[in-house]
PDB file of N, H, CA, C and O in Angstrom:
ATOM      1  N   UNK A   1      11.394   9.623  15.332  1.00  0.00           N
ATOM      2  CA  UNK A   1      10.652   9.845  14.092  1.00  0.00           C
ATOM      3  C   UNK A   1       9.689  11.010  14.329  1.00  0.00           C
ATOM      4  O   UNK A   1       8.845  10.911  15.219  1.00  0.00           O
ATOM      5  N   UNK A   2       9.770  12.024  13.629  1.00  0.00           N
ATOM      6  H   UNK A   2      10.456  12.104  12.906  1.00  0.00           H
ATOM      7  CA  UNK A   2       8.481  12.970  13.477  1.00  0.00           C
ATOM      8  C   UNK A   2       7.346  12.498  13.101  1.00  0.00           C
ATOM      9  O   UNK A   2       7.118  11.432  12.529  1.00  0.00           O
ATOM     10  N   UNK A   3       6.400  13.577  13.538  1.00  0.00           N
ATOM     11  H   UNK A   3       6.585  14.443  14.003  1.00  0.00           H
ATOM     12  CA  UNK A   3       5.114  13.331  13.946  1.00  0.00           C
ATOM     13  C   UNK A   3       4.715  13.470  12.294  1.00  0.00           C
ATOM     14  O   UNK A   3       3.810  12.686  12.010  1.00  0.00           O
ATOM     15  N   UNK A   4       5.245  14.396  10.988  1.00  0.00           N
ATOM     16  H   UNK A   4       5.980  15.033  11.218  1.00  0.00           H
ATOM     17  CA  UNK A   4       4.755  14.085  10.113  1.00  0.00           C
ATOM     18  C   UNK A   4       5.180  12.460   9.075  1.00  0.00           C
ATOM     19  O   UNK A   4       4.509  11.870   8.227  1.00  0.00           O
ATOM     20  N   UNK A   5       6.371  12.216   9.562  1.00  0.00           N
ATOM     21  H   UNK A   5       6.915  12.695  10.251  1.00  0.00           H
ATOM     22  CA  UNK A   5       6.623  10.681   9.109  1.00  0.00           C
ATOM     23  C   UNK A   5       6.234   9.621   9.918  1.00  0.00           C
ATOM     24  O   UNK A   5       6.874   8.626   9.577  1.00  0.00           O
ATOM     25  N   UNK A   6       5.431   9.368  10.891  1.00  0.00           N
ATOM     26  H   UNK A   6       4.911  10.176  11.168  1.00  0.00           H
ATOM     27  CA  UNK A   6       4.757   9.009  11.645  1.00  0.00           C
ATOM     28  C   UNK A   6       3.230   8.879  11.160  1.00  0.00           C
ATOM     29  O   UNK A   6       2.567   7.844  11.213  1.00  0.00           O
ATOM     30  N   UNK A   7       2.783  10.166  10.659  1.00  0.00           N
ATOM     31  H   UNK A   7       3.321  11.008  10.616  1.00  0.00           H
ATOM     32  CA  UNK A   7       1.330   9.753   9.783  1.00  0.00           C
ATOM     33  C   UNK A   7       1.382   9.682   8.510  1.00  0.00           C
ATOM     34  O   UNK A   7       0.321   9.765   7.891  1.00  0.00           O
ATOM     35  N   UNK A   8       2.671   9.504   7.775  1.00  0.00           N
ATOM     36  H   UNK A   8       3.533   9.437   8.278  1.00  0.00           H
ATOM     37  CA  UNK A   8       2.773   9.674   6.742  1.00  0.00           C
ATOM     38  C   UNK A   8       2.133   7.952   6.219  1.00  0.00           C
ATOM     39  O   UNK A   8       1.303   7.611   5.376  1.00  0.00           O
ATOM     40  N   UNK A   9       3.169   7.022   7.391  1.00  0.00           N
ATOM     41  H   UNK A   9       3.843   7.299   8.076  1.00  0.00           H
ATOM     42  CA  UNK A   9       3.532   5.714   7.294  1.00  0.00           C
ATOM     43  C   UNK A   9       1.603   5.162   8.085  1.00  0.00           C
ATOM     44  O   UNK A   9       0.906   4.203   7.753  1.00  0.00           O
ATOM     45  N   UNK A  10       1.411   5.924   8.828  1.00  0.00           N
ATOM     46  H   UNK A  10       1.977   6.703   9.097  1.00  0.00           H
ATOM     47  CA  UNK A  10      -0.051   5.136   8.987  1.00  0.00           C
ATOM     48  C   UNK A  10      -1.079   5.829   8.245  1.00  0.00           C
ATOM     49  O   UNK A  10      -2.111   5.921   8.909  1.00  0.00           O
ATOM     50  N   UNK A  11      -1.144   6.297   7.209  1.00  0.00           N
ATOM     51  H   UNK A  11      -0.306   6.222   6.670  1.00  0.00           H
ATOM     52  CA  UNK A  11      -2.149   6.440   6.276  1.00  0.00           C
ATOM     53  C   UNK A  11      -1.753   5.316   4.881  1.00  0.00           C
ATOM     54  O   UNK A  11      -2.525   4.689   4.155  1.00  0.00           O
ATOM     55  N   UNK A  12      -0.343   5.378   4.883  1.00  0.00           N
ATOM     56  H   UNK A  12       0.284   5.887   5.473  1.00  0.00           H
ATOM     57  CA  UNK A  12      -0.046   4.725   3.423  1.00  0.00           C
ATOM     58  C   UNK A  12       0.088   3.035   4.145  1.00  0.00           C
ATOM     59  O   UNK A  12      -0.344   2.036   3.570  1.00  0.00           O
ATOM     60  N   UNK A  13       0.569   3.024   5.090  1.00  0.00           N
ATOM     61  H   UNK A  13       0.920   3.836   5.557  1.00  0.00           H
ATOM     62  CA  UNK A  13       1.219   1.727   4.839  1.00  0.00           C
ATOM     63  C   UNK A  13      -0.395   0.626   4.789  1.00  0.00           C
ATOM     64  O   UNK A  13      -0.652  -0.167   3.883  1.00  0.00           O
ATOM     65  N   UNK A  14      -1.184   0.865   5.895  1.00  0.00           N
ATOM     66  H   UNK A  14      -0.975   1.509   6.631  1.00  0.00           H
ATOM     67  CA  UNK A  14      -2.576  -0.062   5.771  1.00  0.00           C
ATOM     68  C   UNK A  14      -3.257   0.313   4.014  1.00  0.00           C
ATOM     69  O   UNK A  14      -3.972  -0.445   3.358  1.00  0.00           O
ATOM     70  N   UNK A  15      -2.930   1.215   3.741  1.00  0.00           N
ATOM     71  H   UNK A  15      -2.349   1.831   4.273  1.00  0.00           H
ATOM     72  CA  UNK A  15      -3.325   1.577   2.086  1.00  0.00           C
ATOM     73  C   UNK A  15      -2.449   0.634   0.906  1.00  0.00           C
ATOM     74  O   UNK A  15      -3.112   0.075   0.033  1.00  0.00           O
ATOM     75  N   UNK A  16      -1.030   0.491   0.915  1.00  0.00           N
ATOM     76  H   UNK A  16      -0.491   0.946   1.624  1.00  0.00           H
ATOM     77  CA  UNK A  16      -0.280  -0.073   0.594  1.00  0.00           C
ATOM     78  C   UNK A  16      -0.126  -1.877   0.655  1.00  0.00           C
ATOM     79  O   UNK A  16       0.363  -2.628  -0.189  1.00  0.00           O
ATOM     80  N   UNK A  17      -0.763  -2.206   2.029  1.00  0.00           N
ATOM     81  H   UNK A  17      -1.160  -1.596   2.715  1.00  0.00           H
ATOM     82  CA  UNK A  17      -1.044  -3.706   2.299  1.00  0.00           C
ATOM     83  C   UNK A  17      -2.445  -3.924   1.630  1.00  0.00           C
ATOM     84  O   UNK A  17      -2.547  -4.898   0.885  1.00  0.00           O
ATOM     85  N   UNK A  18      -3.211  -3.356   1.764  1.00  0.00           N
ATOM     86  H   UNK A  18      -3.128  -2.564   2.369  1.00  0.00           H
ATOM     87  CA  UNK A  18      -4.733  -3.707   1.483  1.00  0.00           C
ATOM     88  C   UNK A  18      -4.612  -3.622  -0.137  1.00  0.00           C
ATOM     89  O   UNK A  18      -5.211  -4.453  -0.820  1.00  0.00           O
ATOM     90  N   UNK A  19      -3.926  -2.734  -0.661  1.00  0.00           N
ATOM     91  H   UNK A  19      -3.439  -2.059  -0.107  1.00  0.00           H
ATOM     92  CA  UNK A  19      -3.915  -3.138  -2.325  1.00  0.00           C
ATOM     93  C   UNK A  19      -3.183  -4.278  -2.940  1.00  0.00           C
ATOM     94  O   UNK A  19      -3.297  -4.680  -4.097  1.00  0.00           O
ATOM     95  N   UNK A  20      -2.320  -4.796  -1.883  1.00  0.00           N
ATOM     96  H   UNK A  20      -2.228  -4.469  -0.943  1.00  0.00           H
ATOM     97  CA  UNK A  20      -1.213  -5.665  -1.900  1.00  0.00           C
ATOM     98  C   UNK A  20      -1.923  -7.153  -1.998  1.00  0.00           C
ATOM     99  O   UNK A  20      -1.797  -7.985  -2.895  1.00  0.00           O
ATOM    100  N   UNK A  21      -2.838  -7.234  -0.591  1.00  0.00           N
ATOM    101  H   UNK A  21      -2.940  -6.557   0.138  1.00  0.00           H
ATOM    102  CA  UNK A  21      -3.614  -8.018  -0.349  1.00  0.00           C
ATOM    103  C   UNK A  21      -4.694  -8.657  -1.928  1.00  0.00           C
ATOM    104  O   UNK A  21      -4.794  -9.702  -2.571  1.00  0.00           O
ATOM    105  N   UNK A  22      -5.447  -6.958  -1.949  1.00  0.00           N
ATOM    106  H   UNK A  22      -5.366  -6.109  -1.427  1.00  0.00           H
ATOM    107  CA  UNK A  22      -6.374  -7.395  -3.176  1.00  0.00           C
ATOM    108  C   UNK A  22      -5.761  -7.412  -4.263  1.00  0.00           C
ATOM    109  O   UNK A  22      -6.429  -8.089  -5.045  1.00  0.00           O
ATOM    110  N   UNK A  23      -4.712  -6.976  -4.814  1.00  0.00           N
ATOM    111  H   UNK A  23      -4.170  -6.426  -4.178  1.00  0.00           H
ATOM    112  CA  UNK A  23      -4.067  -7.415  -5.956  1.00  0.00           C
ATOM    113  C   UNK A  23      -3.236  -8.307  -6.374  1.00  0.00           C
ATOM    114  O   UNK A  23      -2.867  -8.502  -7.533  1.00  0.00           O
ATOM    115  N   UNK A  24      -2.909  -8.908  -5.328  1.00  0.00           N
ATOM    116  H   UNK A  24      -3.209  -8.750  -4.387  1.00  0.00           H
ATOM    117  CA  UNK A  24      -1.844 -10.251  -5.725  1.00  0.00           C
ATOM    118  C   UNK A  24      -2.956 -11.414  -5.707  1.00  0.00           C
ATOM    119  O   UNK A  24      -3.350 -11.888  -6.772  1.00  0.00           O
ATOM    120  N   UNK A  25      -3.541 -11.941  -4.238  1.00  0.00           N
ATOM    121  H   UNK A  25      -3.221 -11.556  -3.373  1.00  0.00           H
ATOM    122  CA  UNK A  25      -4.337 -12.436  -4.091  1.00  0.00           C
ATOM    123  C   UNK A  25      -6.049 -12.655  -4.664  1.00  0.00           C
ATOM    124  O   UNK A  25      -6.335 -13.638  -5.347  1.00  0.00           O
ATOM    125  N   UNK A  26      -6.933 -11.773  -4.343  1.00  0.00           N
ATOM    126  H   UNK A  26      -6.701 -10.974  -3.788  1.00  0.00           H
ATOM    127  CA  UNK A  26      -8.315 -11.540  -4.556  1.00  0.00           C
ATOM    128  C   UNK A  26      -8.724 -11.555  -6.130  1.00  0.00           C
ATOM    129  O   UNK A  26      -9.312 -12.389  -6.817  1.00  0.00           O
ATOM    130  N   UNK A  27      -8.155 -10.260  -6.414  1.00  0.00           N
ATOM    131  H   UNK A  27      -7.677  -9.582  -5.856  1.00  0.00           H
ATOM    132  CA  UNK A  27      -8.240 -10.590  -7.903  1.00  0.00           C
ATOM    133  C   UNK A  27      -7.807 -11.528  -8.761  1.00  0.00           C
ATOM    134  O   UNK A  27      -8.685 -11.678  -9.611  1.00  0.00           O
ATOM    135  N   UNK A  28      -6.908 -12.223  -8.959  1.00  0.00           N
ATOM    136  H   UNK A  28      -6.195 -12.101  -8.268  1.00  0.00           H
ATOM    137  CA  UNK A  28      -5.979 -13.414  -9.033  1.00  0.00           C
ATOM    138  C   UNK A  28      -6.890 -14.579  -8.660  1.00  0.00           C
ATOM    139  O   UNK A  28      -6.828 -15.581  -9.373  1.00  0.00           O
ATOM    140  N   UNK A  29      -7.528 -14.566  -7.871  1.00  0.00           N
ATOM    141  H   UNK A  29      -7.578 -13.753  -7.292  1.00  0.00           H
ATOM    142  CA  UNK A  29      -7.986 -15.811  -7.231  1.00  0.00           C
ATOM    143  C   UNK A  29      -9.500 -15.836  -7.985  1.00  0.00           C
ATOM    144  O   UNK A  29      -9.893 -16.863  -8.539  1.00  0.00           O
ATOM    145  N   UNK A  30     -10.182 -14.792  -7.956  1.00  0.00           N
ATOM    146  H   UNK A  30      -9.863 -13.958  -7.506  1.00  0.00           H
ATOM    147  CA  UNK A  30     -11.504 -14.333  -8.903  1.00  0.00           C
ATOM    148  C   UNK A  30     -11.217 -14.811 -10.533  1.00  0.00           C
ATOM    149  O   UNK A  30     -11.880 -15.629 -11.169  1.00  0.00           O
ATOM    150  N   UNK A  31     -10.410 -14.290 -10.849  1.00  0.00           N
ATOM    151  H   UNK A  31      -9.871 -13.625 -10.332  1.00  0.00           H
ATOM    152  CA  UNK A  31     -10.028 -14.556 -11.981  1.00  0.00           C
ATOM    153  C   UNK A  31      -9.617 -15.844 -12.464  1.00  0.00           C
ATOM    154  O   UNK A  31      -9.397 -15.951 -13.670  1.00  0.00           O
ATOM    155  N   UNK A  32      -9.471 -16.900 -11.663  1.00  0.00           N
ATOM    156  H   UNK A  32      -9.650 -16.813 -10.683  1.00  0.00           H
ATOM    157  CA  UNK A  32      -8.153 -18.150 -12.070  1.00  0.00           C
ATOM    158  C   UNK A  32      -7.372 -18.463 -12.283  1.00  0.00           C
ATOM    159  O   UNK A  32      -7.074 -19.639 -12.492  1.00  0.00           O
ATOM    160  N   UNK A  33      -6.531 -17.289 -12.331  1.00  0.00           N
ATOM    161  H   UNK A  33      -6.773 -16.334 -12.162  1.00  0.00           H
ATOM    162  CA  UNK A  33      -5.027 -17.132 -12.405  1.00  0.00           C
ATOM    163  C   UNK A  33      -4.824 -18.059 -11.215  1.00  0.00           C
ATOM    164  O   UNK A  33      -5.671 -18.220 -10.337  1.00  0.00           O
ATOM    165  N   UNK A  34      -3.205 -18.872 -11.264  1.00  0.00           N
ATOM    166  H   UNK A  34      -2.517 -18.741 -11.978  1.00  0.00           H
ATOM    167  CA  UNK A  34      -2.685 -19.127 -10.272  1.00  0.00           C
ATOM    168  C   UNK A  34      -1.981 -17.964  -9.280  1.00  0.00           C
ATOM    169  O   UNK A  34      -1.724 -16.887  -9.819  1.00  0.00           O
ATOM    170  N   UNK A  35      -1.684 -18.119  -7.969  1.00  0.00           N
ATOM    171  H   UNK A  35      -1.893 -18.994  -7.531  1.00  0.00           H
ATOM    172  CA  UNK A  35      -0.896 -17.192  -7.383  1.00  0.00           C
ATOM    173  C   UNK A  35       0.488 -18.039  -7.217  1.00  0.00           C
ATOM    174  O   UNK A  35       0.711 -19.170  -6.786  1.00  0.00           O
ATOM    175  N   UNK A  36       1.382 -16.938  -7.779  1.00  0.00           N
ATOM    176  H   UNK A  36       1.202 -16.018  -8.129  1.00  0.00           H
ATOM    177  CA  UNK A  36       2.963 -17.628  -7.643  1.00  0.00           C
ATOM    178  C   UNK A  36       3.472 -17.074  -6.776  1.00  0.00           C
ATOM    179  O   UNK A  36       3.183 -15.877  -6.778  1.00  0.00           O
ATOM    180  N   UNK A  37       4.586 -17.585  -5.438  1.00  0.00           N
ATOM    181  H   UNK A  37       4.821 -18.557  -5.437  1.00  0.00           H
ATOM    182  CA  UNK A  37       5.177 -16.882  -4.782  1.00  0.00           C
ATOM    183  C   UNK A  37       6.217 -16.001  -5.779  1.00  0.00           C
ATOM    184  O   UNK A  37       6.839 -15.168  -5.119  1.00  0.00           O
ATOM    185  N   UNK A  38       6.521 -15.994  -7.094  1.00  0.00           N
ATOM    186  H   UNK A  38       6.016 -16.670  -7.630  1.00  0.00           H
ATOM    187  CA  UNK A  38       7.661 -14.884  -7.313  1.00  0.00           C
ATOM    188  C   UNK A  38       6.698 -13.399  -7.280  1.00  0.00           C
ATOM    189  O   UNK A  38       6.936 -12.294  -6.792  1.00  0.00           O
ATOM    190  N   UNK A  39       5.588 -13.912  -7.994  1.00  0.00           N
ATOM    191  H   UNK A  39       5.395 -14.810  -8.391  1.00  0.00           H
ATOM    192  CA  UNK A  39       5.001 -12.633  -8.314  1.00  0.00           C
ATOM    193  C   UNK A  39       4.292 -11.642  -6.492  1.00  0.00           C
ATOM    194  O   UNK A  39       4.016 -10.536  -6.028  1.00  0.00           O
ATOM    195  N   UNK A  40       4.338 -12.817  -6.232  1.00  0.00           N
ATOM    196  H   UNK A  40       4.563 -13.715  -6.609  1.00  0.00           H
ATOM    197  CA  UNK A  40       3.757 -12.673  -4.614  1.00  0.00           C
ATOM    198  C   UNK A  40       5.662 -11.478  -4.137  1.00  0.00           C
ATOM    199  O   UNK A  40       5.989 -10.352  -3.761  1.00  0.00           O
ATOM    200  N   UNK A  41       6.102 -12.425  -4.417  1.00  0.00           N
ATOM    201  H   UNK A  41       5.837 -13.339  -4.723  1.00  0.00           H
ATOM    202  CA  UNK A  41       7.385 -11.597  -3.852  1.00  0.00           C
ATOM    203  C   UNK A  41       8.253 -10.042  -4.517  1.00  0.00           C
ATOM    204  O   UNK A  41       9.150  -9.332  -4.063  1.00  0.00           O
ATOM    205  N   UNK A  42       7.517 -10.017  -5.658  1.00  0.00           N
ATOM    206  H   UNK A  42       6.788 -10.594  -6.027  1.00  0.00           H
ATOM    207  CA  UNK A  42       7.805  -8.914  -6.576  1.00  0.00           C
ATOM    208  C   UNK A  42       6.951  -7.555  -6.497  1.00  0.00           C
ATOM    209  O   UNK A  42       7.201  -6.396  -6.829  1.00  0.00           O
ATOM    210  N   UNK A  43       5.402  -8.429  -5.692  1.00  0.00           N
ATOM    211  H   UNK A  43       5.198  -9.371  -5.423  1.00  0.00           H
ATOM    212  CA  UNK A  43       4.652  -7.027  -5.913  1.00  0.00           C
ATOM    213  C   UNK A  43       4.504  -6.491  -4.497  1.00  0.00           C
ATOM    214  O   UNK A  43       3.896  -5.439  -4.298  1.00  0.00           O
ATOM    215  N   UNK A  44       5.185  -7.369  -3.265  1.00  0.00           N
ATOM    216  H   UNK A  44       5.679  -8.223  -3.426  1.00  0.00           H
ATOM    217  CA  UNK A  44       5.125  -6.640  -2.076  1.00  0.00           C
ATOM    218  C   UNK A  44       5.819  -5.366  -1.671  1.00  0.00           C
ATOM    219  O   UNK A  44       5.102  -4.592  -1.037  1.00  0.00           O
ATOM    220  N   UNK A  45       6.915  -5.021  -1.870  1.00  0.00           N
ATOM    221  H   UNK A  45       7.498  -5.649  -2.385  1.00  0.00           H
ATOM    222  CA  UNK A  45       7.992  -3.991  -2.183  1.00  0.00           C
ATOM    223  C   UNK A  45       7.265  -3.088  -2.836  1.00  0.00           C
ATOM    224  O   UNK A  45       7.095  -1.987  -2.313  1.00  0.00           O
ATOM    225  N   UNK A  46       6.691  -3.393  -4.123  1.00  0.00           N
ATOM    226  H   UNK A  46       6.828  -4.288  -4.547  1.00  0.00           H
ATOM    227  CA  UNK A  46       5.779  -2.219  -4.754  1.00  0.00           C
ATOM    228  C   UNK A  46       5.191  -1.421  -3.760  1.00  0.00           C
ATOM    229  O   UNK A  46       5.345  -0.271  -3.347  1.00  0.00           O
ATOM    230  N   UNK A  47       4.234  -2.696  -3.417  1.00  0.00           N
ATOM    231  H   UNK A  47       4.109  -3.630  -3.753  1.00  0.00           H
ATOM    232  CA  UNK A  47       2.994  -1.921  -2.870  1.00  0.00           C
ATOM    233  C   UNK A  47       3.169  -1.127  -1.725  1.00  0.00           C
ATOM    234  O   UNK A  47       2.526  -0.146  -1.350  1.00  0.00           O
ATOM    235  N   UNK A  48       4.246  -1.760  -1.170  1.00  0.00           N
ATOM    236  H   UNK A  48       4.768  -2.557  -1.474  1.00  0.00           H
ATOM    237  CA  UNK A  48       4.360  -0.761   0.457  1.00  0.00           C
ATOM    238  C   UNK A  48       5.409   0.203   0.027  1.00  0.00           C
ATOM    239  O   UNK A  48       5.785   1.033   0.855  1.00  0.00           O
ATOM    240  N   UNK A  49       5.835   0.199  -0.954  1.00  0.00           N
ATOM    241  H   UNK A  49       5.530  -0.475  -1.627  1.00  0.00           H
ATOM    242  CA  UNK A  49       6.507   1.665  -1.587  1.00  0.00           C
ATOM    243  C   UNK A  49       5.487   3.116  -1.885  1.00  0.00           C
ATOM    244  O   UNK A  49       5.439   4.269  -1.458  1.00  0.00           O
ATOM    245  N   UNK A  50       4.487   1.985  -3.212  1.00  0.00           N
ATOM    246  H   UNK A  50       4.526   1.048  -3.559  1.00  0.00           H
ATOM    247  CA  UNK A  50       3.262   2.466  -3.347  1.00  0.00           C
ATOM    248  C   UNK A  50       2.321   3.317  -2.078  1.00  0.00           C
ATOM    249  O   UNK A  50       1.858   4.453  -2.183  1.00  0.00           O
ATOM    250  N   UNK A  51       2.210   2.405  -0.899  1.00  0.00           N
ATOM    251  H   UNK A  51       2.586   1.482  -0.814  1.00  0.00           H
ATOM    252  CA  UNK A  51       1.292   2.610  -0.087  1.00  0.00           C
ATOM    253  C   UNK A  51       2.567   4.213   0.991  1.00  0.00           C
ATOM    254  O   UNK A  51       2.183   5.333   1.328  1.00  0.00           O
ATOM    255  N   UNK A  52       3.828   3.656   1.171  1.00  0.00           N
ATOM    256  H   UNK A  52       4.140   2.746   0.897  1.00  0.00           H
ATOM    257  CA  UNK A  52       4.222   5.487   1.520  1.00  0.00           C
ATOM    258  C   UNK A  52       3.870   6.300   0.688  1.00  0.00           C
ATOM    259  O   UNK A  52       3.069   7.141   1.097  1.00  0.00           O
ATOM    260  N   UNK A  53       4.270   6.378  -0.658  1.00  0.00           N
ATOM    261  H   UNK A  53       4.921   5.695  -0.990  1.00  0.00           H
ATOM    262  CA  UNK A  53       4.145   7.482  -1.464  1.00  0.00           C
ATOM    263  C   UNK A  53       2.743   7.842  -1.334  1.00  0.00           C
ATOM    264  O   UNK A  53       2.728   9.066  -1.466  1.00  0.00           O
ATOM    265  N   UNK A  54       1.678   7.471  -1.165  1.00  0.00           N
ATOM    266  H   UNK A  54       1.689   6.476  -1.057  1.00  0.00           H
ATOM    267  CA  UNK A  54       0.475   7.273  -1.110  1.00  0.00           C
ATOM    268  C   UNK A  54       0.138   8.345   0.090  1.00  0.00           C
ATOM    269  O   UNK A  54      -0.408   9.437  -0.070  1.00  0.00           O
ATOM    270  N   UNK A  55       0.602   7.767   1.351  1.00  0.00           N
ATOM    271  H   UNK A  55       1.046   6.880   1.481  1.00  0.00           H
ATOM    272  CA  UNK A  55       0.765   8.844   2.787  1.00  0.00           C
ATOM    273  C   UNK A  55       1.630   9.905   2.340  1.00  0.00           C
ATOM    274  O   UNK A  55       1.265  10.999   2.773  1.00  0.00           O
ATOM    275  N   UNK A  56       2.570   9.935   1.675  1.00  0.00           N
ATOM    276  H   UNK A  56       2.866   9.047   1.324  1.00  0.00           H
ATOM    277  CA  UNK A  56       2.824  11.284   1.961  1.00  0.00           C
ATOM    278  C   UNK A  56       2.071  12.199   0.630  1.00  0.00           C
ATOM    279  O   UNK A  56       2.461  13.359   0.496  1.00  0.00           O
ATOM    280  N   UNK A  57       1.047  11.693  -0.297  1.00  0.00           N
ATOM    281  H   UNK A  57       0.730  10.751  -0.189  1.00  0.00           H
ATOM    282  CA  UNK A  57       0.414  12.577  -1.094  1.00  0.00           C
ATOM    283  C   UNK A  57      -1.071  13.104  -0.324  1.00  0.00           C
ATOM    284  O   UNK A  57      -1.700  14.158  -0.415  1.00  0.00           O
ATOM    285  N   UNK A  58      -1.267  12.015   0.358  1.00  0.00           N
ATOM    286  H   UNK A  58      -0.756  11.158   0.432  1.00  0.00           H
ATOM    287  CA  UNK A  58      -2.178  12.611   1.404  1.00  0.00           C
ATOM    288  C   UNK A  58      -1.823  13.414   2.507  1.00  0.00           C
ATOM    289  O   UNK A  58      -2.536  14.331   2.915  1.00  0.00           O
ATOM    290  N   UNK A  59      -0.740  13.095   2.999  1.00  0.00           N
ATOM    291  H   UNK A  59      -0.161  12.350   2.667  1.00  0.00           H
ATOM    292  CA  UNK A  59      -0.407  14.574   4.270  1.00  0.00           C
ATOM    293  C   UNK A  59       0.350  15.691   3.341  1.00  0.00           C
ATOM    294  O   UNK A  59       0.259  16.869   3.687  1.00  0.00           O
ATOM    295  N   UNK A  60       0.981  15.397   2.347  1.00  0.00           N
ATOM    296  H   UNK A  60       1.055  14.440   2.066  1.00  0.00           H
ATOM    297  CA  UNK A  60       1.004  17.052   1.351  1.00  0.00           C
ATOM    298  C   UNK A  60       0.029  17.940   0.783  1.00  0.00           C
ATOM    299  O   UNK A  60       0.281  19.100   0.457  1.00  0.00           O
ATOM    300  N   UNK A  61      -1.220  17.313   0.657  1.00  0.00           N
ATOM    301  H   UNK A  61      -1.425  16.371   0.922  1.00  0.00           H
ATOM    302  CA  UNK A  61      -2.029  18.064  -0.431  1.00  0.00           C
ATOM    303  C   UNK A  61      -3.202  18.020  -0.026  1.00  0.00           C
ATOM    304  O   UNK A  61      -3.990  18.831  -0.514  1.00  0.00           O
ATOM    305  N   UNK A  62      -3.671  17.083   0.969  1.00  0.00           N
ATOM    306  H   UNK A  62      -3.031  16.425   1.366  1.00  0.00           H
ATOM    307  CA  UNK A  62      -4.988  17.285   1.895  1.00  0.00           C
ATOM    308  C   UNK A  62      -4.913  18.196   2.713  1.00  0.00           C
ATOM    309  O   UNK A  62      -3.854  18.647   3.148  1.00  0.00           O
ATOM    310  N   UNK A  63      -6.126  18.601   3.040  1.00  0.00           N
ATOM    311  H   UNK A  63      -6.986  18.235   2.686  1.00  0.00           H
ATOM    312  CA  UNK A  63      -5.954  19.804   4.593  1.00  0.00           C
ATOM    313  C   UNK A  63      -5.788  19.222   5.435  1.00  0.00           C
ATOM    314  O   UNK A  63      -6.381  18.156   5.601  1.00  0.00           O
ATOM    315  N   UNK A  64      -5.044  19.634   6.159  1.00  0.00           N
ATOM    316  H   UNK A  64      -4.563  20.499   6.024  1.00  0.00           H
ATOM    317  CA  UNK A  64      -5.349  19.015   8.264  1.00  0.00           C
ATOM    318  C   UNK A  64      -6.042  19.326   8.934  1.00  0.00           C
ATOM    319  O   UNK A  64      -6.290  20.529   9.018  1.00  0.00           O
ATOM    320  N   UNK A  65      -6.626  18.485   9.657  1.00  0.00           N
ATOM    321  H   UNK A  65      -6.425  17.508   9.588  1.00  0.00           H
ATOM    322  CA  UNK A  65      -7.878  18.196  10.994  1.00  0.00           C
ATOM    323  C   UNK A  65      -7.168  19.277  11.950  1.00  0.00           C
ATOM    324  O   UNK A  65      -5.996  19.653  11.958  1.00  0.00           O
ATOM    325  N   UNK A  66      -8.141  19.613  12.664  1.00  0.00           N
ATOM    326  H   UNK A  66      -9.093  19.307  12.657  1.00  0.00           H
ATOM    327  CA  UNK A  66      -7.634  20.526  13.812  1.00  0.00           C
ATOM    328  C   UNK A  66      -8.201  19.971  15.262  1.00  0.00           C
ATOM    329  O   UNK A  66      -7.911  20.559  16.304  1.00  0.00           O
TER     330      UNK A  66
END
């Protein structure tokens, strides 16, 4: 794996879980909604889709550290 798909996946993917986390769960749980495993199982795929696309808009369009 290259070194740019390599940081692509550790900028998005902890970005991708942590929205995963607070949006299925946290908010849901604040709110009183129940948490259902379908919806639990529908929005994980999103989010870690979400959370690459995410890394690679940050290693395209941010500057790089030197």
């Amino acid at each position: 794996m290259t070194n740019k798909r390599k940081e692509i996946i550790r900028v998005g993917l902890p970005w991708g879980i942590g929205m995963f986390i607070i949006m299925t769960f946290i908010i849901p749980y604040f709110n009183g909604e129940p948490i259902i495993l379908k919806r639990v199982l529908i929005a994980f795929p999103f989010w870690i889709l979400g959370g690459i696309l995410f890394g690679y808009a940050m290693n395209r369009w941010l500057p790089k550290e030197k």
